[in-house]
Residue, then its C-alpha position, 0 to 999 in steps of 0.5 A: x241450810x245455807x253457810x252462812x247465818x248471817x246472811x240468810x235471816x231477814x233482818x227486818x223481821x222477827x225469828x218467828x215470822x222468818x220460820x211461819x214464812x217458810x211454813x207459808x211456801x210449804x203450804x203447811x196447815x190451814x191458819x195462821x194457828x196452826x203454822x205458829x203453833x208448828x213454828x213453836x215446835x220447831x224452836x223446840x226441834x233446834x233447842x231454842x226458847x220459844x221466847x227466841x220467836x219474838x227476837x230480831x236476828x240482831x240479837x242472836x248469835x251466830x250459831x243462834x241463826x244457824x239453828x233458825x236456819x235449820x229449823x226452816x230447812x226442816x219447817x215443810x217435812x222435807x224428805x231430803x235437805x241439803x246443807x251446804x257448809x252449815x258450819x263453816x262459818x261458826x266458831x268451832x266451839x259452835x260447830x260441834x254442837x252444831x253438827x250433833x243437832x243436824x244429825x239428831x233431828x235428822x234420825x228424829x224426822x228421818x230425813x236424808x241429809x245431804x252435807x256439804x263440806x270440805x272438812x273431812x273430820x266432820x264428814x267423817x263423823x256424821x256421813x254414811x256415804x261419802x262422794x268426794x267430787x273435783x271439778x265437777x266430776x264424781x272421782x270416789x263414791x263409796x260408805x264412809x269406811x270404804x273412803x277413808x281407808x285405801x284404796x284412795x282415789x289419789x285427791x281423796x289420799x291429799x284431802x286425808x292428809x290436809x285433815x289438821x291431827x293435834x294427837x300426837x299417837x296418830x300418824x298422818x302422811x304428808x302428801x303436797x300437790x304439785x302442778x298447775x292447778x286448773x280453772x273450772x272455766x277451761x279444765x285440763x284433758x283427759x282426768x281431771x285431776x291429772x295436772x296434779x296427780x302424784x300417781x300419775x306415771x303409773x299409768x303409761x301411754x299418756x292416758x290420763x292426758x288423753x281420757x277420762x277415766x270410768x267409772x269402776x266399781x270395786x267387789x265392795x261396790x266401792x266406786x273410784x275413778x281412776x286409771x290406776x291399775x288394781x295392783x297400784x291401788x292395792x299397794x295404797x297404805x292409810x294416810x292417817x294411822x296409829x303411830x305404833x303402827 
């Protein structure tokens, strides 16, 4: 499922077409029949009316072509499928209804779903596991309760306190990063994350210049990557909490 619908659709070709080309590559069924009936099933799948099929993408909306989208992505019986930002690009008044489908049809053909996304209050919601990445390296891997509650990795601790909060009876830390930030192309030594870490002088002898970090597994299974000592983990508070708190 790619981030954006309305670049991903065909726009010379009807709705049902796009969704039998895709069953076409997925080698499903023996005839035309069967691959249209099926595409009719999966208009259902995405609650779209079957009436959509004959529809060009011209005429849809945007979250209209997100759930053509998916309903491809789902078309082959696809044991894991990858959404990459799905709603990044639709209104947020769209996302929602957006993200409950993905995890509907996701319980339904029981499928592994692989959700891309730099919004943390989405991945939240819908995630099991969480893997928190930065310049390509895997700097934290754990449930979803095991990421957003400390120990923190220290970029996941700044992406936490960038989630935007409008109720006033939370209370969220505000953390800014300072330093270069590196390119991709020509990353720092050492940790990746090193030339913007706020916990960086906890560790001593220059380390995080010199080494990248291992990776360690908590009692929990909770994975970090960090050379933080375990007593400075374990005196890491919650970024965002209750205000009475």
């Amino acid at each position: 499922v790619f981030q954006n619908p309305f670049d991903t659709l065909n726009p010379s070709m009807t709705v049902g077409r796009q969704i039998i080309r895709a069953l076409e590559i997925f080698k499903y069924g023996n005839s035309y029949a069967e691959r249209e009936a099926r595409m009719l099933e999966l208009l259902d799948l995405v609650k779209l009316p079957r009436a959509f099929a004959d529809r060009m993408p011209r005429q849809l909306s945007g979250g209209q072509k997100q759930r053509v989208g998916i309903a491809r992505a789902f078309a082959g019986g696809a044991r894991i499928v990858v959404a990459d930002e799905p709603v990044s690009a639709l209104d947020v008044s769209v996302q929602a209804a957006v993200t409950d489908l993905l995890m509907e049809i996701q319980r339904t053909e029981k499928t592994t779903l692989l959700f891309i996304s730099h919004d943390l209050s989405i991945v939240r919601y819908l995630s099991d596991r969480v893997m928190v990445m930065y310049l390509g390296h895997v700097v934290e891997m754990g449930t979803t309760d095991q990421v957003f509650a400390p120990p923190y990795h220290p970029y996941t601790e700044a992406l936490l306190s960038a989630v935007p909060i409008a109720d006033t009876s939370i209370q969220k830390e505000h953390i800014v990063l300072e330093g270069d930030i590196p390119s991709a192309m020509n990353p720092p030594s050492g940790c990746p994350f090193q030339t913007r870490c706020r916990w960086k002088d906890k560790v001593g002898g220059s380390l995080c210049e010199r080494e990248v970090p291992p990776i360690r597994t908590m009692a929990n299974g909770h994975q970090l990557k960090c050379h933080l000592d375990q007593s400075v983990l374990d005196e890491m508070t919650p970024v965002i909490k209750l205000a009475a708190e």
